[in-house]
N, C-alpha and C positions, 0 to 999 in steps of 0.2 A: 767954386768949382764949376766950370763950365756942364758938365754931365750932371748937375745936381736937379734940372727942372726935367730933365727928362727921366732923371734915375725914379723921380717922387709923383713929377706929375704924370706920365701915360697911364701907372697904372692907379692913380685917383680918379682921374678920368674914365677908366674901365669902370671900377666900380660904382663909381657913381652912375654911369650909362647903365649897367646890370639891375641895379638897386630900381632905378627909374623904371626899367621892365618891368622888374617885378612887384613893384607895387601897383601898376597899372595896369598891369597883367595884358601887357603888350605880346606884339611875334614873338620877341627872340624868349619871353617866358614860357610860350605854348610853345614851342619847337621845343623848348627845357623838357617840358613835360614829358612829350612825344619818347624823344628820346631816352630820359626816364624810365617809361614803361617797354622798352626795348632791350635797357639795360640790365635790371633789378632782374637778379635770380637766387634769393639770400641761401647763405649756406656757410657749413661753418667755418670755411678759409676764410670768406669775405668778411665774417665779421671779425675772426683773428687778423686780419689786415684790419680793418678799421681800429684797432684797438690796438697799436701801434702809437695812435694819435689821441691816446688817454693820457688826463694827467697821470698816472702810477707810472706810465714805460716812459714819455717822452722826456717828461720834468728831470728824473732820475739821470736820464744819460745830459742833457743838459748839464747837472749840477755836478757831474764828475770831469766834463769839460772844463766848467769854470776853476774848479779847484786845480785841475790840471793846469790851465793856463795863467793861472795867478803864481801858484807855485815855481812856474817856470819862469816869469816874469822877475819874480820878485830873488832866483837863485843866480839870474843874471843881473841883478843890481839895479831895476828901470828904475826910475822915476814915479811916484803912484802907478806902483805892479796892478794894486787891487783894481785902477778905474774901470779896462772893459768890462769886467770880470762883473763887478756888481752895476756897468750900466746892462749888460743882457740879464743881469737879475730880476732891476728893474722892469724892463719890459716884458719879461716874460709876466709878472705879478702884474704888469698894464692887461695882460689878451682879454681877462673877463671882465675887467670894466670897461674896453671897448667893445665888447661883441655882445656880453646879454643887455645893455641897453637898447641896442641895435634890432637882436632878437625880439623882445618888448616890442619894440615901435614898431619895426615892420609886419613882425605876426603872422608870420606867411606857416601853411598848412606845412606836414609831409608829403611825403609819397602816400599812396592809398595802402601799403602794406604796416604801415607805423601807428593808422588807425586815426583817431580825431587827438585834433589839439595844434598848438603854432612853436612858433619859435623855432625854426629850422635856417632864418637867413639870418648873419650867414654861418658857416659851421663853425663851432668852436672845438672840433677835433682837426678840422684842418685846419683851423688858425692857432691850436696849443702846436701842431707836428710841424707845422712850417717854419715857428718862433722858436720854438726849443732847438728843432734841428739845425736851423739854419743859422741861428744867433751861434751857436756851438761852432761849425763850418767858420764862419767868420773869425770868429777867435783863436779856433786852432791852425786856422792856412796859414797864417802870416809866419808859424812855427817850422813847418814843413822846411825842409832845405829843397825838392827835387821837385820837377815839374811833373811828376810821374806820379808824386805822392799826392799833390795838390789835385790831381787832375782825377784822383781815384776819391779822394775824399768828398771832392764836390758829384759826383757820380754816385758817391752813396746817399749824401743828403738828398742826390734827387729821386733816387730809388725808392727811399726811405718814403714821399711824402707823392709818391707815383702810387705807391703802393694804399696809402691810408686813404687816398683820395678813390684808388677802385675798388675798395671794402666798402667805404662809405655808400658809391654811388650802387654797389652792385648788391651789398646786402638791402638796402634800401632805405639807410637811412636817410639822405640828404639826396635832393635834384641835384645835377652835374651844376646848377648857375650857384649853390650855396658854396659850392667847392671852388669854385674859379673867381667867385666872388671875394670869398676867406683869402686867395692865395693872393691877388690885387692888394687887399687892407695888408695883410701882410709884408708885400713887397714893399709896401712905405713904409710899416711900421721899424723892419732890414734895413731900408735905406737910410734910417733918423739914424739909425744904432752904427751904422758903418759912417757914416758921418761926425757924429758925432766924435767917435774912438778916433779914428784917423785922425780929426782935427786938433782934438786934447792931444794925440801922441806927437806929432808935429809940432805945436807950439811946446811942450817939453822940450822938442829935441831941440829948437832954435833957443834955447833958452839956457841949455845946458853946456859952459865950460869947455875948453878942451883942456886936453888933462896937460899937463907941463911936466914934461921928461927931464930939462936942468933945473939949474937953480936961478929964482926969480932975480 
């Protein structure tokens, strides 16, 4: 696919420029900060937004998607109904063995309101609200008949993870670079998964029959 180095590489290339910052605690980290202590006013919307982006709320609506779209799949007769369905299984079960390794290694402080201690790059609320919601999105557009309905549902997933990301930054858990950073890993992690679906469901379909209406 033509659009595949740019679907995966701009934003690898993001994070890995972020990630550079912020280990060497370069501008675009101290501008983080800046901005940071400008933003942070915790309270308890912000954190009922961040928490949006817990496993208890996100996983859940995930796992009624998938069921929803396997079920659908498989009452119109596809071909391996189950595959999308349990490759964003997959990947969802992948987020914490990419990100608290991550956390680990790089070891970056909080904000000054969360007190001592590391592990905040990069978020793993923004990376569980991005993967859940958005691997979901993925799976159920293709369902959609209207361009009205497609156009509302991607509007919510980005509502949805607009929203966990200014809980996050505003109650104080995570600098704005651990949120933009998560949503980067993420955008590759969406792009393996939409690739991957598409291209299994494509080779089914060249592979599948047509049906014969006489007799042979």
């Amino acid at each position: 696919m033509p659009r595949t180095p740019l679907l995966l590489g701009l934003p690898s290339l993001c994070f890995v420029l972020i990630t550079w910052q912020v280990v060497v605690g370069g501008p675009l980290a101290r501008l983080d900060e800046r901005l940071s202590g400008a933003l942070v006013h915790p309270d308890r919307f912000s954190e009922l937004l961040a928490d949006l982006g817990s496993v208890q709320v996100a996983v859940p609506v995930l796992l009624l998607a998938l069921v929803h779209v396997a079920l659908r799949r498989r009452a119109t007769g596809l071909d391996r109904w189950w595959l999308p369905s349990a490759a964003a299984a997959v990947l969802m079960a992948l987020v914490p063995a990419v990100v608290v390794p991550l956390k680990e290694l790089i070891a970056r402080p909080g904000p000054p309101v969360m007190g001592p201690g590391t592990g905040f790059y990069p978020s793993g609320h923004t990376a569980t609200a991005a993967v859940a919601y958005g691997a979901a999105t993925l799976l159920v557009l293709p369902l959609l008949r209207t361009a009205g309905s497609r156009g509302a549902l991607l509007c919510v997933c980005a509502a949805l993870n607009a929203c966990v990301a200014f809980g996050l930054v505003r109650r104080g858990y995570h600098w704005p670079l651990d949120v933009v950073a998560s949503w980067c890993l993420c955008a590759v992690l969406l792009g393996c998964l939409w690739l991957f679906v598409s291209r299994s469901t494509s080779r089914r379909s060249a592979r599948t029959p047509l049906l014969r209406t006489g007799p042979s």
